[in-house]
N, C-alpha and C positions, 0 to 999 in steps of 0.2 A: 505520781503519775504512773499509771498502768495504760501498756498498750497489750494487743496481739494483731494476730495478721488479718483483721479487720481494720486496725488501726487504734484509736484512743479508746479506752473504756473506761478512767476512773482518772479524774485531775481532780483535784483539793487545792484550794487560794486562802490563805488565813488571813487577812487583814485588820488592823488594829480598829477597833470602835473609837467612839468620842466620848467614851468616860476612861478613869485609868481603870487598868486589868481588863478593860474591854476588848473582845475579838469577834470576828465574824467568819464564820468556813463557809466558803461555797464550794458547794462538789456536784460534780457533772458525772452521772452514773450510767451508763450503756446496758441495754438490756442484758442479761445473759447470765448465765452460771459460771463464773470465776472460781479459780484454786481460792484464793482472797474474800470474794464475796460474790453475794448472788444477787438480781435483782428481778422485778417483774416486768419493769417498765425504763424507757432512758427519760431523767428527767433531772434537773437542777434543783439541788435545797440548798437554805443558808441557815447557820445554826450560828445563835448566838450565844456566847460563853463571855461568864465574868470568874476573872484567876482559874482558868480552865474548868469551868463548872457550867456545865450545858444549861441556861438558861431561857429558852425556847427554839423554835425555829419554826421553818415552815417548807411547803415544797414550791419554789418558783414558776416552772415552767414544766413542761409536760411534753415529749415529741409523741403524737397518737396522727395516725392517718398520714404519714411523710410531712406534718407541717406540725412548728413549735408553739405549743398553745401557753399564753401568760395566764399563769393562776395566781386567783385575786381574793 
């Protein structure tokens, strides 16, 4: 979890999947240029890893216009 004086810009959740060595990362990204990382847009992906090995993922949700748009 990264904050600054805006407040949160980067949480990570790894939760185990329903096969073994399954996991799933959700990360909540804030727009902005980070020492850490940079981004264009705030928006939620979830990545899925088998025995740490990126598997696919995709990008959730999207904040564009002040309201959180579900992508499908």
């Amino acid at each position: 979890m990264l904050k600054d004086e805006k407040g949160l810009c980067l949480w990570e959740i790894t939760v185990p999947g329903k096969k073994a060595g399954e996991t799933i990362e959700y990360a909540y990204r804030r727009k902005g240029n980070f020492k850490e990382f940079q981004t264009s847009g705030t928006e939620i992906t979830v990545m899925y890893l088998e025995d740490d090995i990126p598997t696919g993922g995709t990008t959730a949700a999207r904040f564009l216009n002040g309201e959180w748009k579900i992508i499908k």
